[in-house]
N, C-alpha and C positions, 0 to 999 in steps of 0.2 A: 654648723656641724652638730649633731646628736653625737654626743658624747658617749651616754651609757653603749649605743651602740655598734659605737667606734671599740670600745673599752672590749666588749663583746666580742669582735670580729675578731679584736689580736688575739684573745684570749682561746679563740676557736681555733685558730691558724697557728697559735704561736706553741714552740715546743715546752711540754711542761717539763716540771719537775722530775715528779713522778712519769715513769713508763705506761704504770699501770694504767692513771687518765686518762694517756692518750689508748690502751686497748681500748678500755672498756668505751669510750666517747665514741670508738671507730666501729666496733660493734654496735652501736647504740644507734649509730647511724645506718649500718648493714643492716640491721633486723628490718628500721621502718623505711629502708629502698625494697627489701623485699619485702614485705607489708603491702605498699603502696602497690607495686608492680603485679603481686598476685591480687589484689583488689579489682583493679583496672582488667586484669586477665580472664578473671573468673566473673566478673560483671557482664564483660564482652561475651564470652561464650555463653551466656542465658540468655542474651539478649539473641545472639545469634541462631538459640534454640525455641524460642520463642517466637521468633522471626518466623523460623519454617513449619513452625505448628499452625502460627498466623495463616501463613500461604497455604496449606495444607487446607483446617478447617476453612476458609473462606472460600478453595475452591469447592466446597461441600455446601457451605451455606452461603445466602443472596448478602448483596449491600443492604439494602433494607427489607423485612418482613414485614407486613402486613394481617394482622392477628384481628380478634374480636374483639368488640370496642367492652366487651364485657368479661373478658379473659377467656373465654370457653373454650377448647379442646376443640369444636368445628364449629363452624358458621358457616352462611350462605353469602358469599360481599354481594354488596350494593354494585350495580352490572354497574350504572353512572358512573360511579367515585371510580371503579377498575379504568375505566373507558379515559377518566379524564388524564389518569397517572399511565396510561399506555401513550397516551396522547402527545403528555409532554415532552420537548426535545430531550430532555436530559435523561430522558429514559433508553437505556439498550435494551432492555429484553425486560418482558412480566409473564410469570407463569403461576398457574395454581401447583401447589402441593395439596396430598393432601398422607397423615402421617400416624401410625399407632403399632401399639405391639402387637405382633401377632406369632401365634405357634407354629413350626415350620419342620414336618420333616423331612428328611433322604435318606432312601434307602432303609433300612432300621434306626437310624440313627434321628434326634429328637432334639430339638433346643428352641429357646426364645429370641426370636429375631425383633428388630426396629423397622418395619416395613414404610418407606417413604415411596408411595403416589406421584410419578411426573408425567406433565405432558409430553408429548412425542419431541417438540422444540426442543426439551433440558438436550437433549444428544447434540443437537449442531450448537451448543451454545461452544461443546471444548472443554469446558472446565475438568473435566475426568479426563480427557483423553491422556493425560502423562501419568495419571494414574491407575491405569492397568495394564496388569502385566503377564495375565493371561485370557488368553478370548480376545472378544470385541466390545467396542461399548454402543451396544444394540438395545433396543427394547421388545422386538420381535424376530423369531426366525421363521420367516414366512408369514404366516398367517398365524403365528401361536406367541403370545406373550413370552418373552423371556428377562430376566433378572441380572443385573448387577449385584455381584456380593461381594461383602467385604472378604478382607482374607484370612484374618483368626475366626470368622463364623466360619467361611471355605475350609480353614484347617481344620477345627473341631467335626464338622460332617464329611472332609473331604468330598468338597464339591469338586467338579473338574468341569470346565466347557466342554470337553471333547467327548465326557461319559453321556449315557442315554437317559441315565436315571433323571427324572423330573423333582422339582421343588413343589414340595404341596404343603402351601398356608392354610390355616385355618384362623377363622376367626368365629366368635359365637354370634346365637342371631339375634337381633335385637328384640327384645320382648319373649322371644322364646324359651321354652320349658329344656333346661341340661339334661339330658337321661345320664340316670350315674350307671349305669350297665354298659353304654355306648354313649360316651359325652362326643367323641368325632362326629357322627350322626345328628347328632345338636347346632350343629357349627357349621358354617357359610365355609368352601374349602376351595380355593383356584390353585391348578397346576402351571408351572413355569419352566422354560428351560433354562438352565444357568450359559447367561453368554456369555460372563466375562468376571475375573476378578480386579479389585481396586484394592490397592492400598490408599490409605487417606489421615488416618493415624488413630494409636493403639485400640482406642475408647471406642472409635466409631467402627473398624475394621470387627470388633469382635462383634458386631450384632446387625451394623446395616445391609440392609437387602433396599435396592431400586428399582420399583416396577412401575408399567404403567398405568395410569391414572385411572383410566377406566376398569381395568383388572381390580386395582382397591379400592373403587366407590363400588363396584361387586360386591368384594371379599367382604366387606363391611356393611354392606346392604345400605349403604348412604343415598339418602333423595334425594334431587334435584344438582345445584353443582355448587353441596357440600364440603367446602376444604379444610384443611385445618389451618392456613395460611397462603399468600398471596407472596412470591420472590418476586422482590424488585432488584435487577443492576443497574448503575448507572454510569452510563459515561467516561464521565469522572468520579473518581470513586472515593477521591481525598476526604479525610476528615472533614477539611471543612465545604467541601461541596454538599457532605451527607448531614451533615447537621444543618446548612441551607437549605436543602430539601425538606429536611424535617421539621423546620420549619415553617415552611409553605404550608406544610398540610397537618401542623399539630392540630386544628380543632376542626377537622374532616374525619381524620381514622389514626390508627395506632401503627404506630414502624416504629419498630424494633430494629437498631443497630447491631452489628456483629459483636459486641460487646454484651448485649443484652438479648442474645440469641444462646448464648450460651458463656451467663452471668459465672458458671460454677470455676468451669477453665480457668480463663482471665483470674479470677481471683485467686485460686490457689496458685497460678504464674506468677501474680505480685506474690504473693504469700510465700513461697520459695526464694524467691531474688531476696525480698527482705531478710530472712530469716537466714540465708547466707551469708549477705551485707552485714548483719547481726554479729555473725560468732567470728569473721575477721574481722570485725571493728576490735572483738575483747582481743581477737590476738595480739592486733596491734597495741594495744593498750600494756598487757606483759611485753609485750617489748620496748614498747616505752619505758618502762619503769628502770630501765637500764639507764636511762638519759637522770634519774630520778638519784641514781648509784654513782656516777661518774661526777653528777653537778654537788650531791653532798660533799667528795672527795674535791673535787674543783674549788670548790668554798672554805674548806679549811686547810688547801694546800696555800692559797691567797690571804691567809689572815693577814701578812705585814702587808701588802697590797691594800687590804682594807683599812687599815690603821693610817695608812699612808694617804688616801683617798678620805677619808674623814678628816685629818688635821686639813687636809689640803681644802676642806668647805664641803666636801658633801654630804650629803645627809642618807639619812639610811633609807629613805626609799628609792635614795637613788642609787646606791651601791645593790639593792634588791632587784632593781630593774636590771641591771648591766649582767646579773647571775641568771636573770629571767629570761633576758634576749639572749644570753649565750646559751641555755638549753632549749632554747626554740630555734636556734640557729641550726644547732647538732638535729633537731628532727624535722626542721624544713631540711635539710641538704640532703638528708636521708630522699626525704618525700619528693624533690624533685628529679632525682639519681633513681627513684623507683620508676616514678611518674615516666621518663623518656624511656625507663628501658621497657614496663609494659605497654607503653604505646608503641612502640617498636615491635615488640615480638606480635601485639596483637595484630597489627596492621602486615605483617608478613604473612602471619596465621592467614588472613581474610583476604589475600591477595595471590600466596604462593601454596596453601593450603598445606604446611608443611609439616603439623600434626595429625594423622588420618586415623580413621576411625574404625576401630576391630567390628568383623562381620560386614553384613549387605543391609545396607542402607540405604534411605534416596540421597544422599551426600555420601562423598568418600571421605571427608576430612572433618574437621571437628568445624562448627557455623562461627563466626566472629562478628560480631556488630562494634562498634565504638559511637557513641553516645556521647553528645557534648555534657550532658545534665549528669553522667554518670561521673565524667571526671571533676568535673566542678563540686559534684558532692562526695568523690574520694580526697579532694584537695581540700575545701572546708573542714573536714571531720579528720585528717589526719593533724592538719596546722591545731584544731583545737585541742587537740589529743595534746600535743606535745607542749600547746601553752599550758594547760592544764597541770600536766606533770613538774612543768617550770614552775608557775608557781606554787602548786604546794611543795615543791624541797625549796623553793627559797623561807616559804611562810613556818616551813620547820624547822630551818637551820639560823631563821631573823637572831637568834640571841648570840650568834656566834661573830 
């Protein structure tokens, strides 16, 4: 039998003295169930927002990229290397892009768009199709180029599918002289009809525009077949299939992961989850300190207890333990009374979707993810929380 622990357990269970202990103990334990639970809550719902920006930009951008082996902005691929990565099974689809800013008015109205190049193929791939939600997702009507826009560029110029007014890109010529009198006149300019709009999310909605491929090796005056990258999907699309993949062919070409497609996202996703994980970690931590209040008052309501257990042979580290384990007691019971009830709520949340979410969104309710890794590290860092607390009110109160 472990002793201090046993000594611990009654002491947690058993009715004190004082009233007060047992508040403040039951409190001490409230705070870090609710600690734990809004952890596990507010983890879930990043994750689960996270989730859908995931699915969002990836239906935007390919499983693997294929870029220039020298980082540049365009290059010409190796027809070969394209040939043999079309070739392989594990390949669904491969298309050129090809991508740059260009100036874009309608009507009177003027702003700077992200003009992305596709081949005629991007339309039957699908991947847009659930995200538009006005027009079609076409690249010509009839015989005349038309565009995909996003929907905060669409709002800022009020584009509409159904109006007449044309998109007209500009871009400058290469090698050629700006006249500052008439800089449009300078500039390479193709007309578009708008077919359709996309939501796809915030970042890219306010500035992309999707046209075809040959309209922007136009507009850009690009020779030969110029891209600025190569979209590979594949198959299978699991982590670890694409990093097999990328292996195959590290020292042939450069593929770029979704992750290193758009390095900046991702990292400010972590950089938020942490930095919220952060300021309820300190919450937690003020609510611990109650455990820190309760175990002082516990320690000197027990002095004959003490006295009693020292004649009786023990020693003082071992009376310090049994004070140790009885306030890691009070904030594990907390932590796992938090732990079942925000898995609970989270897991109705992502099931029954029973908190919904204000305005028109592509979700009506708030996303919920649950994450093995997330709870194992709200559970490690509360238990430490709370040994931490225990020993230092034992190691301050040792003389008593």
């Amino acid at each position: 039998m472990n002793l201090p622990l046993f000594i611990a357990g009654r002491y947690l269970f058993a009715r004190k003295s004082h009233n007060v202990i047992n508040v403040i103990s039951a409190i001490s334990a409230a705070g870090m169930a609710i600690g734990t639970a809004a952890l596990v809550l507010i983890l879930s719902v990043y994750n689960g927002f996270d989730r859908l920006i995931e699915q969002n930009v990836g239906d935007l951008n390919p499983d693997l990229l294929l870029t220039a082996p020298d980082g540049s902005a365009r290059f010409e691929p190796d027809t070969l290397l394209v040939d043999r990565l079309a070739e392989d099974p594990r390949v669904s689809s491969l298309l050129y892009t090809l991508q740059d800013n260009v100036f874009l008015t309608y009507g009177d109205k003027q702003s700077i768009a992200h003009a992305k190049g596709v081949e005629d193929d991007y339309v039957s791939l699908g991947k847009l199709d659930k995200h538009i939600y006005e027009g079609k997702l076409e690249l010509y009507r009839g015989d005349r180029p038309a565009a995909i826009v996003g929907a905060g560029l669409a709002h800022s110029l009020g584009v509409h599918p159904r109006f007449v007014d044309p998109l007209v890109l500009y871009y400058p010529e290469r090698g050629g002289s700006i006249s500052l009198s008439n800089p449009a006149a300078s500039a390479n300019s193709e007309s578009l009809l708008p077919a359709g709009l996309a939501s796809i999310s915030s970042d890219a909605d306010k500035s992309l525009i999707i046209i075809p491929l040959h309209t922007m090796r136009q507009l850009l005056g690009s020779k030969g077949e110029e891209v600025s990258g190569v979209e590979i999907n594949l198959k299978d699309n699991s982590p670890k299939a694409i990093r097999r993949f990328r292996r195959d062919y590290k020292d042939q070409c450069v593929l770029l992961d979704k992750y290193q497609q758009q390095p900046t996202l991702y990292k400010m996703m972590r950089y938020e989850k942490a930095a919220v994980f952060l300021i309820l970690i300190f919450v937690v931590i003020i609510v611990a300190l109650n455990i820190f209040g309760s175990l002082s008052m516990l320690i000197i309501e027990k002095g004959d207890d003490i006295e009693t257990l020292k004649a009786m042979g023990a020693t003082d580290s071992m009376v310090r333990r049994i004070f140790v384990l009885e306030g890691w007691l009070v904030s594990l019971l907390g932590m796992v009374i938090g732990l079942v009830a925000g898995l609970a709520l989270a897991l109705l949340q992502q099931h029954l979707g029973m908190v919904k979410m204000p305005g028109n969104y592509l979700v009506d309710s708030y996303p919920v993810v649950v994450k093995a890794f997330d709870i194992v590290l709200v559970t490690v860092s509360v238990a430490l929380i709370g040994l931490v607390i225990s020993l230092l009110c034992t190691c301050t109160n040792k003389s008593r």
